[in-house]
C-alpha positions as YAML, in Angstrom:
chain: A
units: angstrom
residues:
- id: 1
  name: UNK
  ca: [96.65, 124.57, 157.20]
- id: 2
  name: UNK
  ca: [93.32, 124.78, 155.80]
- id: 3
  name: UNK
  ca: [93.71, 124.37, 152.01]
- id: 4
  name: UNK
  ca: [89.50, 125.14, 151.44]
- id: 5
  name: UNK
  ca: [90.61, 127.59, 148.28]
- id: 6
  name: UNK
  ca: [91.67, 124.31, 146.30]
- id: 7
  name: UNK
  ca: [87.74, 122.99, 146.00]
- id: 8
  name: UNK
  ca: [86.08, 124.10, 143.46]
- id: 9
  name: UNK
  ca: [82.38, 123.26, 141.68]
- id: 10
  name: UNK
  ca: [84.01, 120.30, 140.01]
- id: 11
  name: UNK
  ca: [86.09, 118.52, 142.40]
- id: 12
  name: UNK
  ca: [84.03, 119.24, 146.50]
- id: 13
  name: UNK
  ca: [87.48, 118.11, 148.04]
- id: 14
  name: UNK
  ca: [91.44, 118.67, 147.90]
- id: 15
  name: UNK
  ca: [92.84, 116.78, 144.93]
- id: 16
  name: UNK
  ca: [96.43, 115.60, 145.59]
- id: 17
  name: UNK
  ca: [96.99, 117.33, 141.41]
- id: 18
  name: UNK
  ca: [95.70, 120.89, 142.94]
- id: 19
  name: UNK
  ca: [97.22, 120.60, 145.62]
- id: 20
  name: UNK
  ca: [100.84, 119.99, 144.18]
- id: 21
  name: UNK
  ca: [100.35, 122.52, 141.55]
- id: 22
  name: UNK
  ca: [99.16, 125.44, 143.86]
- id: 23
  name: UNK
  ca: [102.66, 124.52, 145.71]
- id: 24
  name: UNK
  ca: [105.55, 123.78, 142.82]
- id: 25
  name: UNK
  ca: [103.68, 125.27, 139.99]
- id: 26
  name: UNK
  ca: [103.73, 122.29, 137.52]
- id: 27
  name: UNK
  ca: [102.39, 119.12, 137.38]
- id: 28
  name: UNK
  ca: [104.04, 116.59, 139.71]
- id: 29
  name: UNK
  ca: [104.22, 112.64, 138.47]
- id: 30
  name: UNK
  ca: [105.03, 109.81, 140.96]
- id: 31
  name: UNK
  ca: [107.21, 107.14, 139.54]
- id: 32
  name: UNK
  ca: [107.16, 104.20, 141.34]
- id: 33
  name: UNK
  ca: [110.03, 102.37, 142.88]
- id: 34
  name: UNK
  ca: [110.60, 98.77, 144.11]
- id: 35
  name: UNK
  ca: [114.06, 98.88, 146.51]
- id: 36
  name: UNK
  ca: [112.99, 95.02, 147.26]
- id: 37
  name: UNK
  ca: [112.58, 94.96, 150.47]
- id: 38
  name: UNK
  ca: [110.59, 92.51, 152.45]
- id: 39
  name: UNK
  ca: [107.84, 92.61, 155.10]
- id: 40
  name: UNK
  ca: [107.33, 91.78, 158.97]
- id: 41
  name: UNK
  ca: [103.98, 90.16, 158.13]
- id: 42
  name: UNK
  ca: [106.02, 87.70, 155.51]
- id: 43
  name: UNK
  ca: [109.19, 86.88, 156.66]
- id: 44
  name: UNK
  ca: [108.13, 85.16, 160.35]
- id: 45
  name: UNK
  ca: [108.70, 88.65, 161.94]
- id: 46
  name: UNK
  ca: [105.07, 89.30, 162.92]
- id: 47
  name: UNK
  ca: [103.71, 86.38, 160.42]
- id: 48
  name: UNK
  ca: [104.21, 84.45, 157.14]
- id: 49
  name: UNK
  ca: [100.65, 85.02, 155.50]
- id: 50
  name: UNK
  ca: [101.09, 88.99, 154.88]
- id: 51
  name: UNK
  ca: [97.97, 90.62, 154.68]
- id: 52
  name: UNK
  ca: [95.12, 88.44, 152.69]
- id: 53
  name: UNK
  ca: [94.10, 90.85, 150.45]
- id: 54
  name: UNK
  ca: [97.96, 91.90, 149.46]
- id: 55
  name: UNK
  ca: [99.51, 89.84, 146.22]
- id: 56
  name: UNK
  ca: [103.25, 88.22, 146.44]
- id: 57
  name: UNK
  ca: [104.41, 91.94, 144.66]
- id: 58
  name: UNK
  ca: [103.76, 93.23, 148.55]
- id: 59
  name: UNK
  ca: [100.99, 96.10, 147.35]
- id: 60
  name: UNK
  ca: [104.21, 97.15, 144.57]
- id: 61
  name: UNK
  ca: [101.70, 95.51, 141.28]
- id: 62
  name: UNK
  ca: [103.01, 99.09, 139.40]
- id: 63
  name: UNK
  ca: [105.96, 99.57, 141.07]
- id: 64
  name: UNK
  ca: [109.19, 98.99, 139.19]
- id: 65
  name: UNK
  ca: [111.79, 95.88, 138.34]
- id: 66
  name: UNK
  ca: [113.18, 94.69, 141.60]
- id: 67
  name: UNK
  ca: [116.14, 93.04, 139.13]
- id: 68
  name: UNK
  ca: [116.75, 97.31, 138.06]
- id: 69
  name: UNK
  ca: [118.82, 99.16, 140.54]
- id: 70
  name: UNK
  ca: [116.30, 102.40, 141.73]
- id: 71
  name: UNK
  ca: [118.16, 104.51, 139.46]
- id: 72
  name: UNK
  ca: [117.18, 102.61, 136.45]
- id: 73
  name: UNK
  ca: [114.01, 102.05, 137.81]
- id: 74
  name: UNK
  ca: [113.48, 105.28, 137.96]
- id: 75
  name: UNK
  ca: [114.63, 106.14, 134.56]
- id: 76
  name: UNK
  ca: [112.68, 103.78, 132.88]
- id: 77
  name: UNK
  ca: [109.28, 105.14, 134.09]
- id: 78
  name: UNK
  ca: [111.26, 108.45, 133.91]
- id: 79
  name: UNK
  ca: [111.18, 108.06, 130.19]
- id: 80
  name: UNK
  ca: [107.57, 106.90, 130.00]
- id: 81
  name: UNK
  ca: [106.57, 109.96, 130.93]
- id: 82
  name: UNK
  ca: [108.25, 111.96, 128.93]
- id: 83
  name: UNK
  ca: [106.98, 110.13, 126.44]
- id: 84
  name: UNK
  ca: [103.53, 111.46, 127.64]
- id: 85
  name: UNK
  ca: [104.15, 115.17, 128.95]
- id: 86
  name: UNK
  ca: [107.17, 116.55, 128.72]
- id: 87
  name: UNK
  ca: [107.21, 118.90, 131.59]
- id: 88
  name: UNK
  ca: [107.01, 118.28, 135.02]
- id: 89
  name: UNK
  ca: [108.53, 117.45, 138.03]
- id: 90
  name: UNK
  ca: [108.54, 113.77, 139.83]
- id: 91
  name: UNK
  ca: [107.61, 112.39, 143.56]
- id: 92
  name: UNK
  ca: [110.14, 109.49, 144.19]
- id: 93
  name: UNK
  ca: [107.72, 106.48, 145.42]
- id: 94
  name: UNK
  ca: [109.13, 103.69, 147.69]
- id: 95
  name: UNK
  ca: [105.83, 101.62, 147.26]
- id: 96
  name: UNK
  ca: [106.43, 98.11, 146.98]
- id: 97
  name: UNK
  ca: [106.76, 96.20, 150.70]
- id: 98
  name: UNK
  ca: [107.69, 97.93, 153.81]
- id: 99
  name: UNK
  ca: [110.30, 100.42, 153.06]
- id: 100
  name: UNK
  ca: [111.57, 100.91, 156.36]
- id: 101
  name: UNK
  ca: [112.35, 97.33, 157.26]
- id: 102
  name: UNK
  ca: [115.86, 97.04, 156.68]
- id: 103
  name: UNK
  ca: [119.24, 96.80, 158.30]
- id: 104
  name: UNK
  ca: [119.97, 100.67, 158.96]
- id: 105
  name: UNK
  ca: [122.73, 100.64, 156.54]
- id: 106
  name: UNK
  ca: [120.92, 99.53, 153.73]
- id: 107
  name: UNK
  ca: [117.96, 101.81, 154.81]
- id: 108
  name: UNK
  ca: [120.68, 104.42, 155.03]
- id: 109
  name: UNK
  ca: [121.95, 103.74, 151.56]
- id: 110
  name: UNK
  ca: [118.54, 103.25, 150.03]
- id: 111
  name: UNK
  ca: [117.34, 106.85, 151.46]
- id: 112
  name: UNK
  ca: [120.65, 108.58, 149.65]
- id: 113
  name: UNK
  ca: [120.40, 107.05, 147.01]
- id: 114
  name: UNK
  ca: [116.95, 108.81, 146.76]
- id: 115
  name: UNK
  ca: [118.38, 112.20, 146.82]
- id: 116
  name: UNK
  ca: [120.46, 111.70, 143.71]
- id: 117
  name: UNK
  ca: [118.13, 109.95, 141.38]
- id: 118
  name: UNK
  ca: [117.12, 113.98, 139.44]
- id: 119
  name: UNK
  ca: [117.30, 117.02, 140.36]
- id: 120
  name: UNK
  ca: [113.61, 117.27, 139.37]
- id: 121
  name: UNK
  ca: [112.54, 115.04, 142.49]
- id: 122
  name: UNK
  ca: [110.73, 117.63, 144.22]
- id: 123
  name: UNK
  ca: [109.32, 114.54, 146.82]
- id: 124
  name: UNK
  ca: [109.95, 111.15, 148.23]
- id: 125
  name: UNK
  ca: [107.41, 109.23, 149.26]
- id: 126
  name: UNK
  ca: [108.00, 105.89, 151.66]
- id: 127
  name: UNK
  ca: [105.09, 103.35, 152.28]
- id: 128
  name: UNK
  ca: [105.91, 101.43, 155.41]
- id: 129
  name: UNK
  ca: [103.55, 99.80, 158.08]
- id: 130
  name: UNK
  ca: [103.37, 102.01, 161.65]
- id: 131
  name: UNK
  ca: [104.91, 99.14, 163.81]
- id: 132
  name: UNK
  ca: [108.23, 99.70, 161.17]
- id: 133
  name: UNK
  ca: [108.28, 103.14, 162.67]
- id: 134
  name: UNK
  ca: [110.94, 103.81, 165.36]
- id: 135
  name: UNK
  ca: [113.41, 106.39, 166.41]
- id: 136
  name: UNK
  ca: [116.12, 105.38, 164.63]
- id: 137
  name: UNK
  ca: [114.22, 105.46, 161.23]
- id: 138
  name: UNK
  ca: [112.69, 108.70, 162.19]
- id: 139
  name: UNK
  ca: [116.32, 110.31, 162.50]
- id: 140
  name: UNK
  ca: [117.29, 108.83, 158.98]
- id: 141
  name: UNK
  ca: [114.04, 110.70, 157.96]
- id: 142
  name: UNK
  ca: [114.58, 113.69, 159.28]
- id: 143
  name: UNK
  ca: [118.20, 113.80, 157.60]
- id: 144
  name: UNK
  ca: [116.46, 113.33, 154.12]
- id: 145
  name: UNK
  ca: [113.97, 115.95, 155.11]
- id: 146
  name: UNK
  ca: [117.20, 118.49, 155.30]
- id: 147
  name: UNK
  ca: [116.98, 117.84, 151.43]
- id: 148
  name: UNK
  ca: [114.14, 117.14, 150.21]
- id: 149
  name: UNK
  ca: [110.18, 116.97, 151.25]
- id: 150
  name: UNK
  ca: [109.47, 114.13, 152.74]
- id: 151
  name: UNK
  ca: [105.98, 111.79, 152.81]
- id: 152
  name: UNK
  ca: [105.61, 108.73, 154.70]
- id: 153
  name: UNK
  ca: [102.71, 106.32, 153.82]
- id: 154
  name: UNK
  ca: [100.93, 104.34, 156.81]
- id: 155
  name: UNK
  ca: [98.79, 101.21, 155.90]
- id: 156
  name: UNK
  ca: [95.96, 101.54, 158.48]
- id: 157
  name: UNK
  ca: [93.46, 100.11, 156.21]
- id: 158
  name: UNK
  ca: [90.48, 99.82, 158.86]
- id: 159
  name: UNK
  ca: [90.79, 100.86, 162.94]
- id: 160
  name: UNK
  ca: [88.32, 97.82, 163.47]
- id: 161
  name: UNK
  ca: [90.14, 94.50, 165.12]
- id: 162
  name: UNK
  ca: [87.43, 92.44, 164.01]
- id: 163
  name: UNK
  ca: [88.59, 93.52, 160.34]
- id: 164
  name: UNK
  ca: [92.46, 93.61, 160.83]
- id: 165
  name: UNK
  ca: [93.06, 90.56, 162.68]
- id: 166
  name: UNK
  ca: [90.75, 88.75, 159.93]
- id: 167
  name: UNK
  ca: [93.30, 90.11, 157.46]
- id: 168
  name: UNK
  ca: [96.50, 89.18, 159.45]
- id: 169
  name: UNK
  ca: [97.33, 93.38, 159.59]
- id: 170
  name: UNK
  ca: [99.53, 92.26, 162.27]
- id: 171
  name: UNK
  ca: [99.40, 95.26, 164.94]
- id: 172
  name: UNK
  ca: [97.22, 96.45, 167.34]
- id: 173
  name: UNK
  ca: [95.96, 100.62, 166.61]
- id: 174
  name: UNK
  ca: [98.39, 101.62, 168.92]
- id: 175
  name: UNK
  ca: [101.11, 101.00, 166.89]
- id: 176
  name: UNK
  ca: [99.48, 103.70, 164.58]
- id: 177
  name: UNK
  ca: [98.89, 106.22, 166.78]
- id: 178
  name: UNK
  ca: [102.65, 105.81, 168.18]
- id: 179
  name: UNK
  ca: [104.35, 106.06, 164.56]
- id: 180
  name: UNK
  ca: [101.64, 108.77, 164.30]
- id: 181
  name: UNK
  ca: [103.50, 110.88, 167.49]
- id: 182
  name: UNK
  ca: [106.87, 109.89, 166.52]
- id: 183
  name: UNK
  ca: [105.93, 111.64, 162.52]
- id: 184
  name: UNK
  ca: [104.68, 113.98, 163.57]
- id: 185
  name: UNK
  ca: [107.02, 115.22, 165.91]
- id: 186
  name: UNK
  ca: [109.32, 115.27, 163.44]
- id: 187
  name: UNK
  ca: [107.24, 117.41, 161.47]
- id: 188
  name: UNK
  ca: [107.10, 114.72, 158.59]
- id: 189
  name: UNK
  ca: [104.07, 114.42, 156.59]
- id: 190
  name: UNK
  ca: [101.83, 111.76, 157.11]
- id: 191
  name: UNK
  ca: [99.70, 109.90, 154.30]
- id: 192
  name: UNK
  ca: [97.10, 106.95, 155.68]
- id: 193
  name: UNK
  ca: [95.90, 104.39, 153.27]
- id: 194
  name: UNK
  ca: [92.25, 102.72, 154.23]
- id: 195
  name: UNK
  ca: [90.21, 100.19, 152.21]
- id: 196
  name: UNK
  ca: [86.45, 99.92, 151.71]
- id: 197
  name: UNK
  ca: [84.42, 97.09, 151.45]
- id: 198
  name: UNK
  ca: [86.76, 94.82, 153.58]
- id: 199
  name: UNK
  ca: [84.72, 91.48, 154.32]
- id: 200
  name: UNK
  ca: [81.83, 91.71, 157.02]
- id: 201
  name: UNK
  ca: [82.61, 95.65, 157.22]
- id: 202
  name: UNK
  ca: [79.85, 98.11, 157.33]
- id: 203
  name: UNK
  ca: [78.76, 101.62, 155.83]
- id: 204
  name: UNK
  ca: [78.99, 102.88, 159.72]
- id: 205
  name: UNK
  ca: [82.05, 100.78, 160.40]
- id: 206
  name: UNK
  ca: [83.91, 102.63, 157.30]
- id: 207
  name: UNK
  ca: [82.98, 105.76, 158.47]
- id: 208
  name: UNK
  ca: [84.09, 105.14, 161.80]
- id: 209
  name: UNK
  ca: [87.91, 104.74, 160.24]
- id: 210
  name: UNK
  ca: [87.83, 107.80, 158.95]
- id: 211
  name: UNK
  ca: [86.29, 109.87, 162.01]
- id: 212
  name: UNK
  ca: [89.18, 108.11, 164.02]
- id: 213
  name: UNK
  ca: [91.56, 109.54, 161.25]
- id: 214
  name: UNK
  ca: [90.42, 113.08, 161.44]
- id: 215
  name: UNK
  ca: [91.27, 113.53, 164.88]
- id: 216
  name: UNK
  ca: [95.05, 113.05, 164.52]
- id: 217
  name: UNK
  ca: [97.79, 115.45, 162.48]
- id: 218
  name: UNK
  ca: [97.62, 113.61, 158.96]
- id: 219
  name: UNK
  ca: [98.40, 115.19, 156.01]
- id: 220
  name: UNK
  ca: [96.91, 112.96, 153.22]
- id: 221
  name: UNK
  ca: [94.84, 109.91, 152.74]
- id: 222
  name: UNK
  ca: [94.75, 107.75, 150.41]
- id: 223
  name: UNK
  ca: [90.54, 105.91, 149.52]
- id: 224
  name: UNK
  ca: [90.88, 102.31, 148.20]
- id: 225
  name: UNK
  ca: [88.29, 99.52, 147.39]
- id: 226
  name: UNK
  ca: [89.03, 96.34, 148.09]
- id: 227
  name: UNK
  ca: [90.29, 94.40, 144.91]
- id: 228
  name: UNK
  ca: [90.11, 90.10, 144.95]
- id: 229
  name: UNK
  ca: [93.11, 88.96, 143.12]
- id: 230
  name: UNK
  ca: [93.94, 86.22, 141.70]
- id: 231
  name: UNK
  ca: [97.34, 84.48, 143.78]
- id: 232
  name: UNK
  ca: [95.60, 86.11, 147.31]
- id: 233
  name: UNK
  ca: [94.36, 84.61, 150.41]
- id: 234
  name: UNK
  ca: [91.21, 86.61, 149.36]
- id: 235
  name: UNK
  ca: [91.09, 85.31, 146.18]
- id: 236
  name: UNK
  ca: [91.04, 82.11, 146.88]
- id: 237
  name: UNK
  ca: [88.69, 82.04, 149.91]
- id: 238
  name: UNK
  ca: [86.18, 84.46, 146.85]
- id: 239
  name: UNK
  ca: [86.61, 81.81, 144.56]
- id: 240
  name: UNK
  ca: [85.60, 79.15, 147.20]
- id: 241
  name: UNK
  ca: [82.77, 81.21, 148.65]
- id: 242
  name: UNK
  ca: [82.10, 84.29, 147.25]
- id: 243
  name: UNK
  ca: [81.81, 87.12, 150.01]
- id: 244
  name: UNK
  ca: [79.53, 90.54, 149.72]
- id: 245
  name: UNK
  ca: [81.35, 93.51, 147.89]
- id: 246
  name: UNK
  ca: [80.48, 96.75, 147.05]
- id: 247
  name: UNK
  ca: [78.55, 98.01, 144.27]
- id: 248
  name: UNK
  ca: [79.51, 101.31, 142.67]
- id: 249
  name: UNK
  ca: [76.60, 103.23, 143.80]
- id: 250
  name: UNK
  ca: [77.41, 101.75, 147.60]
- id: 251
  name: UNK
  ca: [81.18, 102.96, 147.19]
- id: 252
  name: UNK
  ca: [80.44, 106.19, 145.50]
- id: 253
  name: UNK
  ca: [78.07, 107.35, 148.37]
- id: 254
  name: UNK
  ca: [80.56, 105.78, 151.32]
- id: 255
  name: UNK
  ca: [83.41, 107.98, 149.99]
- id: 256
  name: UNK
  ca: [81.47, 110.89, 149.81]
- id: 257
  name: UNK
  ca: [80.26, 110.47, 152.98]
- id: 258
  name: UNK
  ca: [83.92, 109.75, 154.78]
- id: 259
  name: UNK
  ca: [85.50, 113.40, 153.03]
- id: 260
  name: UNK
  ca: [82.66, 115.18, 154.85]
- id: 261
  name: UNK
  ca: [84.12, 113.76, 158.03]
- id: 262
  name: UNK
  ca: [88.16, 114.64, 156.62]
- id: 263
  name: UNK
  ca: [89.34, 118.30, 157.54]
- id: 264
  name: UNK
  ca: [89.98, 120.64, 155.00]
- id: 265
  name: UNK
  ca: [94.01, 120.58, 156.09]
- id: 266
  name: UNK
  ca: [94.40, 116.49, 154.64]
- id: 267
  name: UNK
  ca: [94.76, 116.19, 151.08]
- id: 268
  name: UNK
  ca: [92.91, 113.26, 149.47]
- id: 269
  name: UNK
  ca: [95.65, 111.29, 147.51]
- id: 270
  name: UNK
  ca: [93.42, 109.04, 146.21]
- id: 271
  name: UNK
  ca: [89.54, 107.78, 146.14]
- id: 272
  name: UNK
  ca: [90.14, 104.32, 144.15]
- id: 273
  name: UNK
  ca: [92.78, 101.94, 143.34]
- id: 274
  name: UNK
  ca: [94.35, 99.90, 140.32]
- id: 275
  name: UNK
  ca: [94.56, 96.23, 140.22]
- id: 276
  name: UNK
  ca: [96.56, 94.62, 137.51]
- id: 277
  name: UNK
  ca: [93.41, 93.65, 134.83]
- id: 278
  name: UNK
  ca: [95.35, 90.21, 134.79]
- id: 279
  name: UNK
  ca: [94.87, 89.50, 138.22]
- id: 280
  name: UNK
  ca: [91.85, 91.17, 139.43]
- id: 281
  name: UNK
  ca: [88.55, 88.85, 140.40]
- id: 282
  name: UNK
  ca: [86.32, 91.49, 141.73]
- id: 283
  name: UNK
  ca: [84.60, 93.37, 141.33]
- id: 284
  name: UNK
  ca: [84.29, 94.10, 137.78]
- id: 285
  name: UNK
  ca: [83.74, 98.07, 138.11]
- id: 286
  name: UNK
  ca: [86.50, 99.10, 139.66]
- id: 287
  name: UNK
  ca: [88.51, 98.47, 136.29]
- id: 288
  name: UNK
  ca: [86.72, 101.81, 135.07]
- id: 289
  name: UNK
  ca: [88.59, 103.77, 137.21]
- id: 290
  name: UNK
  ca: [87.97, 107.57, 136.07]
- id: 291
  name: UNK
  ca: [84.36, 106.16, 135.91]
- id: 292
  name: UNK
  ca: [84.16, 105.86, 139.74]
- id: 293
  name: UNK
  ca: [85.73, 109.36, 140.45]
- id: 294
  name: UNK
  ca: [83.41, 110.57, 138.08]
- id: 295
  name: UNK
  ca: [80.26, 109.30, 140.06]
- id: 296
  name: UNK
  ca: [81.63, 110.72, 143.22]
- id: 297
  name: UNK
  ca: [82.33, 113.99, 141.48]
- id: 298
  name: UNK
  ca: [78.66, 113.69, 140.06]
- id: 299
  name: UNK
  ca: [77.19, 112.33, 143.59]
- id: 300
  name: UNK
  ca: [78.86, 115.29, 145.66]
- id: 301
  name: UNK
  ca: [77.58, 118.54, 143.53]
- id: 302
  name: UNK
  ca: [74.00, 116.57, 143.27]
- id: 303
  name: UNK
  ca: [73.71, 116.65, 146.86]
- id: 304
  name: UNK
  ca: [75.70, 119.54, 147.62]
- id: 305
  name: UNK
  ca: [78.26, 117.84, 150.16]
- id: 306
  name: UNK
  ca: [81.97, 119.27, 150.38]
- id: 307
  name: UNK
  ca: [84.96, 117.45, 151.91]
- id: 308
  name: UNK
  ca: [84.94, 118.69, 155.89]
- id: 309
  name: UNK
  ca: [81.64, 119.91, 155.65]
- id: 310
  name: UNK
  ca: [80.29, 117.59, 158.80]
- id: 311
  name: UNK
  ca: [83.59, 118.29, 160.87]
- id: 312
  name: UNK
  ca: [82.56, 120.37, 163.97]
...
């Protein structure tokens, strides 16, 4: 579906805030949810180093109490928000870990439970890794999908093995592109995260990721930079040796240049990250966050550049 009519002369690309109120009507807040579950790349499965850049929260640093049961997790951020704007609706986030590796019962129990947190759950939202996805799990999804929309959220982070096995990513791009088929087939939506400024990466490198990207049947992607934490592999190998990372300008005028190369059919979730202030090393800009998506805002009506404007 080409969603072109949500750009506008502010915002050159599909925001994921346009796009969720040209479709429900309101505004849509994600509430974070931590169901504790573990990871392949952890536990001895695939490894026991996870991925170097990821903290010991498993990429959950906002995500809620792991002591709470999800429905109190929910309805304590439920009630922050509230607090903030009273009206809207709510994507249900499974964000912390991999959130489909789990015995099938508990996945089973996990997904229901999902369903009944609020009638004003509109979404849920799973982050997983693509070597998590298998038939089985893609059943259970399709079940939920009877009830409610359904998102799940692919790390991919880069397509280049010289990056990924550096990072301990722990599968092979095939993987991806087979979770991908299985998705997709299923007619689930499909939301890829990527990082910039991974170690040793470059400008053409990044770009190359998202080329790759824009030739398979994704829905959203999600833009992050990397962040050197403190209580990382990366943070301690930065703190030993510092390694080259992108400057604002450098990241502002990569991401610009990867939406020309995204089809007007994937929403962009997101074109920076958080990192909790307390544990973040580096670098020091990306702690201005509506700073950065203001520069790319800036960069792309400066030079005239739209998302999907280089797609052929």
């Amino acid at each position: 579906m080409n969603l072109h009519y949500l750009m506008n002369h502010e915002k050159h690309y599909i925001t994921l805030n346009n796009y969720l109120r040209a479709h429900y009507g309101e505004k849509i807040y994600k509430i974070s949810l931590n169901p504790g579950f573990t990871c392949p790349n952890r536990d001895g499965k695939v490894d026991t180093t996870g991925c170097l850049f990821c903290s010991s929260l498993k990429s959950g640093d906002f995500s809620g109490d792991v002591s709470l049961s999800l429905k109190a997790q929910f309805a304590s951020v439920k009630e922050r928000m509230q607090a903030k704007w009273e009206e809207g609706s709510y994507i249900a986030y499974l964000q912390a870990g991999t959130n489909t590796y789990a015995p099938f019962d508990i996945l089973e129990n996990t997904f229901s439970t999902l369903l009944n947190l609020d009638e004003k759950v509109k979404i849920i939202s799973i982050a997983t890794r693509p070597d998590e996805i298998y038939p089985e799990v893609v059943e259970l999804l399709k079940k939920l999908k009877t009830q409610k929309t359904v998102w799940v959220e692919l790390g991919l982070q880069s397509i280049h093995p010289k990056t990924y096995r550096f990072f301990h990513r722990g599968y092979e791009n095939d993987s991806f592109e087979r979770a991908v088929k299985l998705l997709h087939e299923a007619n689930i939506d499909i939301i890829v995260h990527i990082i910039n400024g991974l170690p040793y990466e470059t400008k053409d490198m990044m770009l190359e990721t998202v080329k790759y990207l824009a030739a398979f049947p994704i829905q959203g992607i999600k833009i992050h930079m990397l962040h050197v934490m403190k209580d990382t592999p990366f943070g301690e190998m930065y703190l030993k040796e510092p390694f080259s990372l992108l400057t604002l300008k450098e990241y502002v005028e990569i991401t610009a240049e990867q939406l020309r190369y995204l089809p007007t059919s994937i929403v962009i979730h997101r074109l920076t990250g958080d990192a909790p202030i307390s544990l973040l090393i580096a670098p020091e800009w990306t702690k201005r966050k509506f700073v950065v998506l203001n520069e790319i805002d800036k960069y792309m009506r400066k030079e005239n550049i739209w998302q999907g404007d280089l797609v052929k």
